[in-house]
Structure formats: structure tokens, C-alpha cells
C-alpha positions as CSV (number, residue, x, y, z in Angstrom):
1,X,43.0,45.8,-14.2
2,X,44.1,44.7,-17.2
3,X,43.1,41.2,-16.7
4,X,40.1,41.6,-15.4
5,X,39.4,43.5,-18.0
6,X,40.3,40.4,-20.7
7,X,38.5,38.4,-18.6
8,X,35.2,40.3,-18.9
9,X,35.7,40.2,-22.7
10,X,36.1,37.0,-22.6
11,X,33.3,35.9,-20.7
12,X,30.9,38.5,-22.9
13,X,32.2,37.3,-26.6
14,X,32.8,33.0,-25.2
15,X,28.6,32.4,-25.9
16,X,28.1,33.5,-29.1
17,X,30.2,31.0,-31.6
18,X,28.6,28.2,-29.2
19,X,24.7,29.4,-29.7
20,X,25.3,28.8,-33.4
21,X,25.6,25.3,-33.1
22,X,23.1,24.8,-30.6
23,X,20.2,22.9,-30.6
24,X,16.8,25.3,-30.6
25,X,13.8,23.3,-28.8
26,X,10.5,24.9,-28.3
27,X,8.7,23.4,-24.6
28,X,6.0,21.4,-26.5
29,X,9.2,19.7,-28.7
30,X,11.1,19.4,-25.6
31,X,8.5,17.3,-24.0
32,X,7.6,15.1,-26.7
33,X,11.3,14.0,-27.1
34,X,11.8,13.7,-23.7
35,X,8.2,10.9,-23.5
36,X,10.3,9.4,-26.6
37,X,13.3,8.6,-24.8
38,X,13.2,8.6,-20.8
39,X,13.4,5.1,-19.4
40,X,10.7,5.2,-17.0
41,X,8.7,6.4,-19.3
42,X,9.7,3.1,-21.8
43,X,9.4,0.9,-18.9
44,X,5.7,1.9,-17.9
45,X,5.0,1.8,-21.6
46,X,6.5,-1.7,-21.0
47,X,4.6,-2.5,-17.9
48,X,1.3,-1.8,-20.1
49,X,2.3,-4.2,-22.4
50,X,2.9,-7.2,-20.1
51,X,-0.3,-6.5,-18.2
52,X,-2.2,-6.7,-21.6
53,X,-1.3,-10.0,-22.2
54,X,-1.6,-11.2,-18.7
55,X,-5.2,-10.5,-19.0
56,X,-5.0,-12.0,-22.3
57,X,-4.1,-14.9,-20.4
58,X,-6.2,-15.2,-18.0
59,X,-8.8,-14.7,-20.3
60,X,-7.4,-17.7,-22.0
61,X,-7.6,-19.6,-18.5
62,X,-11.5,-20.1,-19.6
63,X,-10.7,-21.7,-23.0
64,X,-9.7,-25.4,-23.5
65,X,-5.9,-26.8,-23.7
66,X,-5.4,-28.5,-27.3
67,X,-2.1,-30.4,-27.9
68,X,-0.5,-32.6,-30.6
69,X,1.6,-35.4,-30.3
70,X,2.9,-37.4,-33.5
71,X,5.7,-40.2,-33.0
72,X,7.3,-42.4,-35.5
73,X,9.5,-45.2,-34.3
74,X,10.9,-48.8,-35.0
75,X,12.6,-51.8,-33.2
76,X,15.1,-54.3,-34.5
77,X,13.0,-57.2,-33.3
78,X,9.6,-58.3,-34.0
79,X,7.5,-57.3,-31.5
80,X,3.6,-57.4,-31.4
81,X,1.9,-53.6,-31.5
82,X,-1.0,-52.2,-29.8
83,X,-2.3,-52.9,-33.3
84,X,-2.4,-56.6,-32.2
85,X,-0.1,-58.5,-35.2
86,X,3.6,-58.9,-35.5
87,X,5.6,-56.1,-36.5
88,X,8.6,-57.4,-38.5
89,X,12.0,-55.6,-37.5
90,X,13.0,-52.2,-38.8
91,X,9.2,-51.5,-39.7
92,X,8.0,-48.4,-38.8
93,X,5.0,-47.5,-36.5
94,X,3.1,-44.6,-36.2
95,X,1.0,-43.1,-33.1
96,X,-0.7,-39.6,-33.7
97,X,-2.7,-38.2,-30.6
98,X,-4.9,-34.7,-30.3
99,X,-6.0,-34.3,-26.9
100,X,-8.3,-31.4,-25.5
101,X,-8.7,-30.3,-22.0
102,X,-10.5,-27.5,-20.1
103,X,-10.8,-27.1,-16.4
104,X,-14.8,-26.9,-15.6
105,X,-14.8,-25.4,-12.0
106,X,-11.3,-24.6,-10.4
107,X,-13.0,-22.9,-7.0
108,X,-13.2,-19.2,-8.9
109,X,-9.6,-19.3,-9.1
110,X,-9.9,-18.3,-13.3
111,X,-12.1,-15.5,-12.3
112,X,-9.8,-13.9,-9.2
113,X,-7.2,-14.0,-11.6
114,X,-8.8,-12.5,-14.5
115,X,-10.2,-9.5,-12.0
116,X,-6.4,-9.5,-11.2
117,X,-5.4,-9.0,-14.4
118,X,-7.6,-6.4,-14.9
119,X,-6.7,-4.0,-12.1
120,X,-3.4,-4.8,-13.2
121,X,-3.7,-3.5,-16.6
122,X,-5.5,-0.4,-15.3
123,X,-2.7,0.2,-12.8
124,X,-0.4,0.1,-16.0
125,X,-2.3,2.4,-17.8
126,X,-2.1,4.7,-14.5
127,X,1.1,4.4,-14.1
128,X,2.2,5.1,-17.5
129,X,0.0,8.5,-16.9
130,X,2.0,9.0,-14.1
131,X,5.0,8.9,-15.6
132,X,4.2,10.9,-18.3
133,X,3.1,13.9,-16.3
134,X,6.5,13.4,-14.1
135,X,9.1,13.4,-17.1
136,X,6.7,16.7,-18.5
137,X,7.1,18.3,-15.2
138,X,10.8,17.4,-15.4
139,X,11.6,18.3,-18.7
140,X,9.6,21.5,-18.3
141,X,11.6,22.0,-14.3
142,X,15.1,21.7,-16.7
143,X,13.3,23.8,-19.5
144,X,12.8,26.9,-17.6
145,X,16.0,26.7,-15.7
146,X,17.8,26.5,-18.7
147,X,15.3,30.0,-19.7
148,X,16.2,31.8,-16.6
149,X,20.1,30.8,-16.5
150,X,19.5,32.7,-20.2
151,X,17.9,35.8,-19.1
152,X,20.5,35.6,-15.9
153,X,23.6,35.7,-18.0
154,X,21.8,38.9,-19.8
155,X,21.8,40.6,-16.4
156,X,25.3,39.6,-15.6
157,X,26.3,41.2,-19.0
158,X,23.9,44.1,-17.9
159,X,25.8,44.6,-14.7
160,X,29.2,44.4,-16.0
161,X,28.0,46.9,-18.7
162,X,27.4,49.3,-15.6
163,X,30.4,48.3,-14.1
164,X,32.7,49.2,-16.7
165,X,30.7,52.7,-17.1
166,X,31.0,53.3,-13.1
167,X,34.7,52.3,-13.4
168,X,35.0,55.1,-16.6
169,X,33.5,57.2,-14.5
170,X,35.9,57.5,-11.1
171,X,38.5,57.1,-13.6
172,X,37.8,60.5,-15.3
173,X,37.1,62.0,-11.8
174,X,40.2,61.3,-10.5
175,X,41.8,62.2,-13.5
176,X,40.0,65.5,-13.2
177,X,41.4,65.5,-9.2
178,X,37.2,65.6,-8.3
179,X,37.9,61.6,-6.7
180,X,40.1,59.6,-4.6
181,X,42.4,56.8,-6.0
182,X,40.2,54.4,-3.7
183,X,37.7,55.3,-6.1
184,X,38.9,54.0,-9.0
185,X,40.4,50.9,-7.4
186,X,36.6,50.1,-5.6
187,X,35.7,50.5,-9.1
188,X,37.7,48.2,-10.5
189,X,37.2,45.6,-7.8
190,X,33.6,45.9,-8.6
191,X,34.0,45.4,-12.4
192,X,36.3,41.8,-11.0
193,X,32.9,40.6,-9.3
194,X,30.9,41.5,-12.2
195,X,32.5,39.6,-14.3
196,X,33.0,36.8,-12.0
197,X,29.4,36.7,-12.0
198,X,28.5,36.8,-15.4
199,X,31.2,33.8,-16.0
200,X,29.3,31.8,-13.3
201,X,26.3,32.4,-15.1
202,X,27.6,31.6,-18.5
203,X,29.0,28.4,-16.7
204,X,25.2,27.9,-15.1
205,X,23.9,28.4,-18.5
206,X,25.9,25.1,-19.7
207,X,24.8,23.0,-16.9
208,X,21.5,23.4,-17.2
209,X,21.3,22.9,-21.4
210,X,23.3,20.2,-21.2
211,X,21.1,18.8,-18.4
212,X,17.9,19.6,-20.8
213,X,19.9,18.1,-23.7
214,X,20.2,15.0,-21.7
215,X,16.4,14.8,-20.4
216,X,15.4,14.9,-24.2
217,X,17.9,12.5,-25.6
218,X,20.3,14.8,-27.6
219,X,24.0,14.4,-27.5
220,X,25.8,18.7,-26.5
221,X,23.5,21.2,-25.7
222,X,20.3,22.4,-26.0
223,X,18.8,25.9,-26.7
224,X,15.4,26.6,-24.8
225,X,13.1,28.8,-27.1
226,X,11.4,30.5,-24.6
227,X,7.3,31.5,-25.1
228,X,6.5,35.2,-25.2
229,X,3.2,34.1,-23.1
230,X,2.8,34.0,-19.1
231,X,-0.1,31.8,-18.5
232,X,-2.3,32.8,-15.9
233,X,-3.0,31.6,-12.6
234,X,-5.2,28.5,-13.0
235,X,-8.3,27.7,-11.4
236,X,-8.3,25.8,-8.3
237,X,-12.3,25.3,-7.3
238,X,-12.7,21.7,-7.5
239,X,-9.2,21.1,-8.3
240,X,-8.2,19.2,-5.0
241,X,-11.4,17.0,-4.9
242,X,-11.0,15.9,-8.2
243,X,-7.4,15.2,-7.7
244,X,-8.0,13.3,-4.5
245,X,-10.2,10.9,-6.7
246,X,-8.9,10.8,-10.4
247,X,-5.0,11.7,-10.3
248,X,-3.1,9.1,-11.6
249,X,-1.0,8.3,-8.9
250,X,-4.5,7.6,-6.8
251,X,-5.7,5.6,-9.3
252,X,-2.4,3.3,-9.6
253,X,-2.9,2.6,-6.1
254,X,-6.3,2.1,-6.2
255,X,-6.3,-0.4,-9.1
256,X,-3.5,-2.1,-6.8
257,X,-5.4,-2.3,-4.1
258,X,-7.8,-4.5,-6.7
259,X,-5.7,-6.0,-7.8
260,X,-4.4,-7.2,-4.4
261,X,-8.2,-8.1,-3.2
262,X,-8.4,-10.1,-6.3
263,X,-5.1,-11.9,-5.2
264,X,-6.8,-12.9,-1.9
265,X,-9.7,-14.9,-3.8
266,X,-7.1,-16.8,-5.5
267,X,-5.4,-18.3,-2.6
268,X,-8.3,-18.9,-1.3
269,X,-9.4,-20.9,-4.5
270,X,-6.9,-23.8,-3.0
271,X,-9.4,-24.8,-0.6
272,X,-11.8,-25.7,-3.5
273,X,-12.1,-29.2,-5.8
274,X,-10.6,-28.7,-9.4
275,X,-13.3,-30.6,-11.5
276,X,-11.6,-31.3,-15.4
277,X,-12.7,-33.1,-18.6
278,X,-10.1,-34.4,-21.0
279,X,-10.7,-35.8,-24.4
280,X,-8.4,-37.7,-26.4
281,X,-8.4,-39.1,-29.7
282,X,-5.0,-41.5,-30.8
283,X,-4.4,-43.4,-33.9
284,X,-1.4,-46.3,-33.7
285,X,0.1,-48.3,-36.5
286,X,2.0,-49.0,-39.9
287,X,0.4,-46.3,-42.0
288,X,1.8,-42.8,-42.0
289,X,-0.5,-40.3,-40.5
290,X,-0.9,-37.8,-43.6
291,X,-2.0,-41.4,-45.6
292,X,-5.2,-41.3,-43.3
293,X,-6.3,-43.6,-40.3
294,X,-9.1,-46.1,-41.5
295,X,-6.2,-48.7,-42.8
296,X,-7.0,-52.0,-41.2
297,X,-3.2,-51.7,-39.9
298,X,-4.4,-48.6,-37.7
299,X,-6.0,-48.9,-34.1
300,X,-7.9,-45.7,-33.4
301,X,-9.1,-45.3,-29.7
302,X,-11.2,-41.7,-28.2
303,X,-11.4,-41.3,-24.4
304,X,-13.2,-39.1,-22.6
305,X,-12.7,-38.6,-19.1
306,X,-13.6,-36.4,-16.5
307,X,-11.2,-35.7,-12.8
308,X,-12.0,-34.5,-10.0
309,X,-9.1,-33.8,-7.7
310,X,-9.0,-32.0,-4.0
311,X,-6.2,-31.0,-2.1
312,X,-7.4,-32.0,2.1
313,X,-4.7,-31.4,3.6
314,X,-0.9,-30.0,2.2
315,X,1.1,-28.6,5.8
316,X,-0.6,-25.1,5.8
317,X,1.0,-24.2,2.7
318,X,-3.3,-22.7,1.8
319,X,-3.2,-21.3,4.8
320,X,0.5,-19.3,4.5
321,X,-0.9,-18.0,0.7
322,X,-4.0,-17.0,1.9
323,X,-2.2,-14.9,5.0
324,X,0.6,-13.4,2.8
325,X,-2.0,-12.4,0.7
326,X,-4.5,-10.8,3.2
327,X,-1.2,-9.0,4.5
328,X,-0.6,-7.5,0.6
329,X,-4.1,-6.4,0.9
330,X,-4.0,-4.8,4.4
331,X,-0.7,-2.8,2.6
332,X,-2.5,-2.4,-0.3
333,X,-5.3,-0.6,1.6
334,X,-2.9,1.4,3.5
335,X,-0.8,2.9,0.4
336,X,-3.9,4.0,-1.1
337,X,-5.1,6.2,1.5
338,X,-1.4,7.2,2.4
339,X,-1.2,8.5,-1.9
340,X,-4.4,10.7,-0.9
341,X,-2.3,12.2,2.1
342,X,0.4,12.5,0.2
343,X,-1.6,14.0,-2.9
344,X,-3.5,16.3,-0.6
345,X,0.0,17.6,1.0
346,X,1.9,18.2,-1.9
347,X,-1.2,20.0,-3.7
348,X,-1.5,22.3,-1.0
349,X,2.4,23.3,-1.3
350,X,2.3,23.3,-4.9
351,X,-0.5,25.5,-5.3
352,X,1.0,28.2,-2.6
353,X,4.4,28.4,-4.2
354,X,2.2,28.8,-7.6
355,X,0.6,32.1,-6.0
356,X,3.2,33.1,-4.5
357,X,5.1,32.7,-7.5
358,X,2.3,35.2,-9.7
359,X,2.2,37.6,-6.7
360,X,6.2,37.5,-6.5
361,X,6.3,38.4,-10.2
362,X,4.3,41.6,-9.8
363,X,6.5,42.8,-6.5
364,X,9.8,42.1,-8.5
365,X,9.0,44.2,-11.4
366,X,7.8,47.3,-9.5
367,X,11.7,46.8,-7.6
368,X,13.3,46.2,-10.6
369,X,11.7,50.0,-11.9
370,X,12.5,51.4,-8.7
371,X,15.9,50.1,-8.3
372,X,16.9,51.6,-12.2
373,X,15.6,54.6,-11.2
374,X,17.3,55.1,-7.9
375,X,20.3,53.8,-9.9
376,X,20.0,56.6,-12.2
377,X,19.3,59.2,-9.5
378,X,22.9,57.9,-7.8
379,X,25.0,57.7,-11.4
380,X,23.6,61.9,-11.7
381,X,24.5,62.4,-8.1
382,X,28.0,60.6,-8.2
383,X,28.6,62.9,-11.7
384,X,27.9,66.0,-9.5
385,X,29.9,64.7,-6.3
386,X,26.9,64.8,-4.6
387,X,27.0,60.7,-3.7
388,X,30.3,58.8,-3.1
389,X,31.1,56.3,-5.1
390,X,29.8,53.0,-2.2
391,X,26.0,54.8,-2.7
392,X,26.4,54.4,-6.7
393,X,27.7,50.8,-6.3
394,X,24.8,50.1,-3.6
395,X,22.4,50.9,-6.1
396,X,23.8,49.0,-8.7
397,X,24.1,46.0,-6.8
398,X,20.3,46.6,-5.3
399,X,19.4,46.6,-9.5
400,X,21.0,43.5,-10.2
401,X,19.7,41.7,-7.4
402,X,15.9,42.9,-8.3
403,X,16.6,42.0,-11.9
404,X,17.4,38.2,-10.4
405,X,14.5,37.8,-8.1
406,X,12.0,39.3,-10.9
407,X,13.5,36.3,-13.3
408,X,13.6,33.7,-10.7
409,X,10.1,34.8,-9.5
410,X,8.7,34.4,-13.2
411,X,10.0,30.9,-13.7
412,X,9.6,29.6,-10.2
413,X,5.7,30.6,-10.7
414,X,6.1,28.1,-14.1
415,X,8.0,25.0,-12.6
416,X,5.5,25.0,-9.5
417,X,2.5,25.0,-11.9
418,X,3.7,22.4,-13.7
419,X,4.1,20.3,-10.5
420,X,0.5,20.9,-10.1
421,X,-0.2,19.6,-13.7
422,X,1.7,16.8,-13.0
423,X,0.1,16.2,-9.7
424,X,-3.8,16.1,-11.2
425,X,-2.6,14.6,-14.3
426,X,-4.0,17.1,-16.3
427,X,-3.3,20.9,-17.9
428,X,-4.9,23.4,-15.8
């Protein structure tokens, strides 16, 4: 008795030199760290990035190539240059070249990858969307737990508070001879469990800040501040429709699917001519390049040429792109209208657990009034030896277990209506 009485103390006093040190975090901070630091969100941010400049470069794919070349070099014989005199030994010569090239029709092959890049870059921006609603519904899944682990270790300490006054109870009963000694040991036994509880809860508690501590990027644990506001339930008219056609995870798979008909053009492209025009100005002999070129020792010579090349036949290798690539399109296609299954499905279960959630909250606090008062009713009762002392616990225990399901009813209604926020990629 004696221990379990330490160990109840224990277990009541063990939060409170820990909560000073804790981190406080209100939901909106909570999320905005958590965008700051989660690596998925970093790589879509990432992903973005890249697809920017892929369209950057295929953008460049319409503008001409410029290069320039500059040599300097000398032979220890005399040798006659493309200048056409005698270059003594260990004389320098000089040969400075600009050349600019641009491809005039490559079989649309430049514009299937710049409608490539395109989808690309909006399924980046998609997905980043994406991932930003999943990390908020995350962060606020790990938020609320850590809230109703909270308000969970307040009803353990609740029910060992009753525990210990049941306990004082049969104790001065059978001290006054008006109950058994089974009394008192029940009692006790009860008190134990109480406490058992409350030091799984305190030990639930811990988990789930220092899983919300993690999620935000914060060494420890975290604090959730909890908001004295229930929102209410949100309204669905239009809500699926408008899902099914501007969620983020439909339109990542619908600018894939672009992207992957885009794809198909470009193989295709190989079948085509490549038609290019090349210019080239050079400048060769004795005179250093930043002394000019109009020295009678310099031979300047400008070419302009245009190439026409055409692949007719290379082993099927055309053919093999342009079926892998019709294959990525037919799974492209399929994806898609699998997301809108998939979006449709987990909308409908996310918006029944949400009202069931709000009705659930309602029902749970009408038990929990009923289930004090039929505890108080028992407490009066066992006083007068009216009730034995199984009856008083019954009620206690049917108290605690309504105080749970009112708290896990209230923040199971929030983490399902954040999954639907996270599935329409908006607030409702």
C-alpha cells in the first residue's frame, strides 16, 4: 500500500519540473516550422527548382549556340602557316574563332520538350502543394495527439484523485466495523491501477511531444498550446467535385500525364530531318588577338554553312523510344484516373469519420454528465451502506472511460478534418 501509494505521488508531482522547460508551440507555429524543416517538403521545394530551369532550357533549345575558341602556339622549326609565309622557330601564332549555331527545324522535337518542361514544372508546383498539405495534416495528426495525451493524463490524475478518496472511504468504514477488510484491499487494488494508468499516460504524453518535437525540427519536447475554439463542421456541397478536379494530388498526375504525352512527340521527332546553319568567323597569325585582326600577318576567313542530316535507318532504336514512351503514356493515363479513385475513396472515409467525429462529441459529453452523476449517486449510497463497494468502483471506472472517449472523440473529429484539408488542398 505503501508503495503504491509513493508511486502515485510520483507519477502526479514527475510532470511539473519538466513543463517548465518545455517548448510551448501554438498549431499555426507548429506547422510553419514543421514546412521549414521536413525533407519532403525540401525536396519538392527542390523538385520545383530543377523543373524551372529545365524549362529554362528548353526554352533555350530555340536560341543559337555561341562558342569561343582562342589558341596560342609555336614550333621549333620553320614551318609555313595557313597565313601562307614562313614562320621562323619559337614564333608564336595565334588562331581566334567565334562560331554560332542554331538548329532551324529539328522534327518539333524543341517544342515536345518545351511542353514537357512545362507540365513538368506544374507537376512540381503540384507536388510541392501536396506535400505541404501532408506535412500540415501530419504535424496537426501529432499536434492533437500530443493535446489529448494532455487532457488524458488530467483524467488519470482525476481518477486516481477518486481513487484515493474511495480508498479513504472503506478505510474509515472498516475502521468504524460498517465494511469488510476485502473492502479496503479492492480499494487499494484499485488506487494500483489508477496509478498505473496515469503513469502510462504521463509516459504517452512523452511520446507523443517528443514525436511533435521531432516533426517541427526541435531537439526534447514540445508543449502543444491547445485552441479554446472547436471549428465547426465544414461544408461539403461541391466539395468532392471540386476535389476530383483541382486537388493537388489530381493535378500532379494530370500534369504527368502531359508531361508523358509530350515525351511521346519527342521520340517521335527521330523520324524527322535536323536542318542546322552554322556560322563561323576565325582569325590565324602572328598578331595577338587583343592587338586586332586587320595586320597583313592575319588571315581572317567567315563560313557559313547550312546541314541537313537524317537518320533512315538506326536498328529500331526510334522505334523502342517511341514504344517505351507510348507505354509511360498508357501508365500515365492510368494513374491519373486511379488518383481520382483513390481521391474519391479516401474523401468519402474522411468526411464520415469527420461527422462522426462532431456527432461523437455531443454523445460523449452527455455520458460524461451522466456517468459523474451516477458516480455521485454511488459515493452517497456506499457512505450510507446502501451500495457495496464493486457498484462505487463500477461507476468510477464507467466516468473515466466516458471522460476518454469524450477527449478522443473531440480530437479524432480534428485529425480527420484535417485529412480532408489535406485531401482538397485547401481549408475548409
Amino acid at each position: 500500500m505503501i508503495v503504491l501509494v509513493a508511486a502515485g505521488g510520483l507519477a502526479t508531482a514527475s510532470p511539473e519540473p519538466l513543463a517548465a522547460q518545455q517548448l510551448e508551440v501554438t498549431l499555426p507555429e507548429a506547422v510553419r516550422r514543421a514546412l521549414d524543416v521536413q525533407p519532403a517538403v525540401v525536396q519538392a521545394r527542390g523538385a520545383v527548382t530543377n523543373a524551372g530551369w529545365q524549362k529554362r532550357a528548353a526554352y533555350g533549345a530555340f536560341l543559337p549556340t555561341v562558342s569561343l575558341t582562342s589558341t596560342a602556339s609555336r614550333q621549333n622549326d620553320t614551318t609555313v602557316g595557313g597565313i601562307g609565309v614562313k614562320i621562323p622557330p619559337g614564333i608564336y601564332t595565334y588562331n581566334t574563332g567565334l562560331t554560332a549555331s542554331v538548329d532551324l527545324f529539328t522534327g518539333f522535337k524543341r517544342l515536345a520538350s518545351y511542353r514537357n518542361a512545362d507540365a513538368t514544372e506544374d507537376a512540381a508546383d503540384a507536388g510541392l502543394a501536396n506535400q505541404r498539405y501532408q506535412v500540415t495534416a501530419a504535424t496537426q495528426q501529432l499536434f492533437f495527439t500530443a493535446l489529448a495525451d494532455e487532457e488524458l493524463v488530467r483524467v488519470a490524475q482525476a481518477q486516481v484523485q477518486r481513487a484515493q478518496e474511495e480508498r479513504q472511504i472503506s478505510v474509515n468504514k472498516f475502521q468504524a466495523g460498517a465494511a469488510t477488510r476485502s473492502d479496503t484491499l479492492t480499494s487499494t487494488v484499485d488506487l494500483g491501477n489508477a496509478q498505473l494508468a496515469l503513469l502510462q499516460a504521463q509516459a504517452n504524453l512523452a511520446t507523443a511531444q517528443a514525436n511533435l518535437a521531432r516533426q517541427i525540427g526541435v531537439d526534447g519536447t514540445v508543449r502543444a498550446v491547445p485552441d479554446s475554439q472547436l471549428p465547426a463542421l465544414p461544408d461539403t456541397t461541391g466539395l468532392r467535385a471540386a476535389a476530383l478536379q483541382q486537388a493537388p494530388a489530381v493535378t500532379q498526375a494530370t500534369a504527368q500525364e502531359r508531361a508523358a504525352s509530350a515525351s511521346t512527340w519527342t521520340s517521335r521527332s527521330q523520324f524527322w530531318p535536323k536542318l542546322t546553319a552554322t556560322y563561323n568567323t576565325s582569325s590565324q597569325g602572328l598578331t595577338q588577338p587583343w592587338n586586332g585582326f586587320d595586320s597583313p600577318t592575319q588571315k581572317n576567313l567567315n563560313r557559313f554553312t547550312i546541314g541537313l542530316s537524317w537518320t533512315l535507318f538506326d536498328g529500331f532504336t526510334r522505334e523502342q523510344a517511341v514504344a517505351q514512351s507510348s507505354v509511360s503514356l498508357d501508365v500515365a493515363r492510368a494513374q491519373t484516373a486511379d488518383t481520382r479513385r483513390q481521391l474519391s475513396a479516401q474523401l468519402t472515409q474522411q468526411l464520415a469519420a469527420t461527422f462522426t467525429g462532431h456527432a461523437q462529441i455531443g454523445i460523449t459529453g452527455a455520458n460524461v454528465v451522466a456517468a459523474a452523476e451516477a458516480l455521485r449517486v454511488q459515493q452517497e449510497r456506499y457512505r450510507l451502506g446502501a451500495a457495496t463497494l464493486l457498484d462505487l468502483l463500477t461507476a468510477e471506472a464507467n466516468l473515466t472511460q466516458a471522460q476518454v472517449n469524450q477527449v478522443q472523440a473531440r480530437y479524432n473529429y480534428l485529425i480527420s478534418r484535417a485529412q480532408v484539408e489535406a485531401l482538397v488542398g485547401h481549408a475548409l
